[in-house]
N, C-alpha and C positions, 0 to 999 in steps of 0.2 A: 725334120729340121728344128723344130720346137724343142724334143725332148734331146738334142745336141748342145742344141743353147743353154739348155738348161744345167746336163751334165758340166759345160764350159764356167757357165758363171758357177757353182756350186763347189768346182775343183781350183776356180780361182779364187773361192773365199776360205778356202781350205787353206790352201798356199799362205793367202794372208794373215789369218790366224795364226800362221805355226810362226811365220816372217815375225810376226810383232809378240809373239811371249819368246822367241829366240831372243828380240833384242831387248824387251823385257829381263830377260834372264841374265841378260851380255851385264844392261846398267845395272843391275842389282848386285852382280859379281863383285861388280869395280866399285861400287861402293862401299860393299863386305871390306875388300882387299885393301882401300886407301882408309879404313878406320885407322885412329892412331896406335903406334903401338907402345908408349909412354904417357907418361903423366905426370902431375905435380907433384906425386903424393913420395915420400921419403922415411924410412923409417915406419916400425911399426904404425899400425891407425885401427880406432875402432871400425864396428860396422856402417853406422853414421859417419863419419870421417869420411868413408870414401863413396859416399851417394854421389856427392853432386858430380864426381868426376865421372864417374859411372855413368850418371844419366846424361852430359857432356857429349861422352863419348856415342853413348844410344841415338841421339838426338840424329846424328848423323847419319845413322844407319835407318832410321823411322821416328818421324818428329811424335808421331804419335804412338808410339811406344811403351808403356810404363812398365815400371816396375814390380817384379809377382813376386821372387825371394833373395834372400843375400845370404848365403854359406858360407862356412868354412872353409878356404880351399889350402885343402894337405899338400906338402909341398916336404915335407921332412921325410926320414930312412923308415919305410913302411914295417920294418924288422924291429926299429928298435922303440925307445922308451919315449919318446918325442910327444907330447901331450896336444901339440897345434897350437894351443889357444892357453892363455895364462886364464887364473881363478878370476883374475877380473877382466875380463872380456877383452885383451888386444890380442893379436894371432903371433905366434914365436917365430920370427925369420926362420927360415925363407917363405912359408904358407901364409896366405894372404884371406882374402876375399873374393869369392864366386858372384859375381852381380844379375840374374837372369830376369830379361825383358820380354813382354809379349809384344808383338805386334798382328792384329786382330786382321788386319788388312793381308795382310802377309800369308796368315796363318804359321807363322816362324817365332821362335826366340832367339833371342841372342844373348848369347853367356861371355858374360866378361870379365876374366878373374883378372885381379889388380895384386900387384906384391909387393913388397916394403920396399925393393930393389926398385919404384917406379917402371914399371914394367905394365903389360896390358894384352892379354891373350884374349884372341875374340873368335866364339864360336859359334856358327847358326844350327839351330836345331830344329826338326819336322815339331809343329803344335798337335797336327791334325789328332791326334787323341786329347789334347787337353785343351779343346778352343775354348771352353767354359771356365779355364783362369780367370782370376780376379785380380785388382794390382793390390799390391802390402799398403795397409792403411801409410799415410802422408806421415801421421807422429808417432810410427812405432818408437818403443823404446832402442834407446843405444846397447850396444852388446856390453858394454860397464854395467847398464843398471840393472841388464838383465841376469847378468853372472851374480850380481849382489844379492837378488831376490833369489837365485837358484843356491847362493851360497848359505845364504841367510834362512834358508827353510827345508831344507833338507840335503844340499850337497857338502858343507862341512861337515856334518856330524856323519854321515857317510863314507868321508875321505880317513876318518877315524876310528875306522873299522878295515882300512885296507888298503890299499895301493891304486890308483889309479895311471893308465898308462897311456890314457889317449882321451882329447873331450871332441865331441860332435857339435856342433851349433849352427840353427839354421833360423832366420826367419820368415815365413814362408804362408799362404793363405792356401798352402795343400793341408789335406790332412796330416797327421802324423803315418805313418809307414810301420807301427809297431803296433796297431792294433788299438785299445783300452776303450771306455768309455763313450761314446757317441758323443761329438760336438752335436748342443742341437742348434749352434748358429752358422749355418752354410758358409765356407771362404771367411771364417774368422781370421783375423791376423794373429800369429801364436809364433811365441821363440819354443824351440824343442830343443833341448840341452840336454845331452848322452854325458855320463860320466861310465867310462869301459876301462874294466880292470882286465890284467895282463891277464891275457888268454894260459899262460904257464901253469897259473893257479890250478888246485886241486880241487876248487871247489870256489868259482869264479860266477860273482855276482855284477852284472853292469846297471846302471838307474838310469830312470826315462826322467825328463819332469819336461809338462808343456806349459807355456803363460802365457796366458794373452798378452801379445803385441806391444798393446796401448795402454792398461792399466797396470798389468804385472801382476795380475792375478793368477795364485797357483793354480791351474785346470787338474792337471793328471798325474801324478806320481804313481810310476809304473818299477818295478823289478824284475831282472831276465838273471836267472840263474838258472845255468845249461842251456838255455835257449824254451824254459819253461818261464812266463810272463806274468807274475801279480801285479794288480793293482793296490795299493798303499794309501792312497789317495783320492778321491774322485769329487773335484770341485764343483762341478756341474752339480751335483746331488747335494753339494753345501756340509759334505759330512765325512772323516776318517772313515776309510774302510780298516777294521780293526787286522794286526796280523795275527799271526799263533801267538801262542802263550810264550814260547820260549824267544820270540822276537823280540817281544813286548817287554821282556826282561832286560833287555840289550843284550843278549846270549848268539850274535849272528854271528861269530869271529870268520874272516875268512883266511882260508891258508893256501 
């Protein structure tokens, strides 16, 4: 009779576990579903420009939430010449900004890309690989100041060697995704600014450059031509890594 009882109470708390993350799951649905799906924003905006709507909108979905990175989000003809993002850091209609939140309690993100059209797409995504996110420091720099230091230290004189046909820009407290130099400061906050030249090229070179976040210090200028990677740069070490002789000439033409 005991071990009946037992069986009984142990398949009724079973029941009730599964009963309350079912309705757990129901209110978390409906709160995903009623985020809003507009906003104030009109017309191009920087990265900064559209936080607070961003986080606005997060707030709703997990008060305690924050913020890990803000991308680019492409939104132009994947075929053609569409760059996303002008040289000084606002995004070229229709592509917006990708806004991705962590919630720790959750173990979820929530990705919210916003567009010039006022508009608001919201997505939740699995954390459980990356629960050790960290949020994007409070004063990262604006995508304007960042595009300035990328333009001002190596992306002009770069763009004057060849065509670029597409930019990448994230700000993010992941590491970079391309490899270089070891951050030795763990979930630093860093803009990564891709300058990719047309894939058409015969001899097609794209530039890395990462900055910290908050000061705008140049960390890593990287080079992928063919999908072979130099460093050019390496801040962390305080020092040019030198290139070939015939680099160093300005002799890089690309065609």
């Amino acid at each position: 009779m005991n071990d009946r009882r037992f069986f009984v109470v142990v398949g009724f708390a079973a029941v009730l576990i599964i009963a309350l993350l079912l309705v757990r799951d129901w209110r978390d649905r409906a709160v995903f579903d009623n985020l809003p799906k507009t906003t104030s924003l009109s017309g191009a905006f920087t990265a900064r420009e559209g936080v607070a709507e961003a986080r606005r909108i997060a707030a709703l979905w997990d008060p305690a939430a924050f913020l890990q990175c803000v991308r680019i989000a492409y939104r132009g003809d994947p075929h053609g010449d569409d760059p996303a993002i002008t040289f000084e850091g606002a995004p070229i209609p229709p592509s917006g900004w990708m806004y991705r939140f962590f919630s720790r309690p959750r173990g979820q993100f929530l990705v919210l890309t916003l567009t010039p059209d006022g508009l608001c797409d919201a997505e939740s995504e699995s954390a459980v690989n990356y629960l050790n996110s960290q949020p994007l420091a409070d004063s990262f720099l604006d995508s304007s100041r960042a595009f300035e230091i990328a333009e001002e230290s190596f992306g002009r004189a770069f763009r004057k060697e060849g065509p670029v046909v597409r930019m990448y820009a994230q700000a993010t407290t992941w590491p970079s995704n391309v490899g270089g130099p070891p951050d030795p400061t763990p979930h630093r906050s860093t803009w990564q600014i891709h300058y990719i030249a047309p894939r058409r090229l015969e001899r097609r070179v794209d530039l890395y450059l990462m900055l910290d976040a908050v000061d705008g210090r140049v960390l890593t200028v990287q080079e992928d031509e063919a999908g072979q990677v130099r460093t050019i740069h390496n801040g962390f070490a305080e020092r040019e890594v030198p290139r070939s002789s015939s680099e160093a000439n300005g002799h890089r033409e690309r065609r």
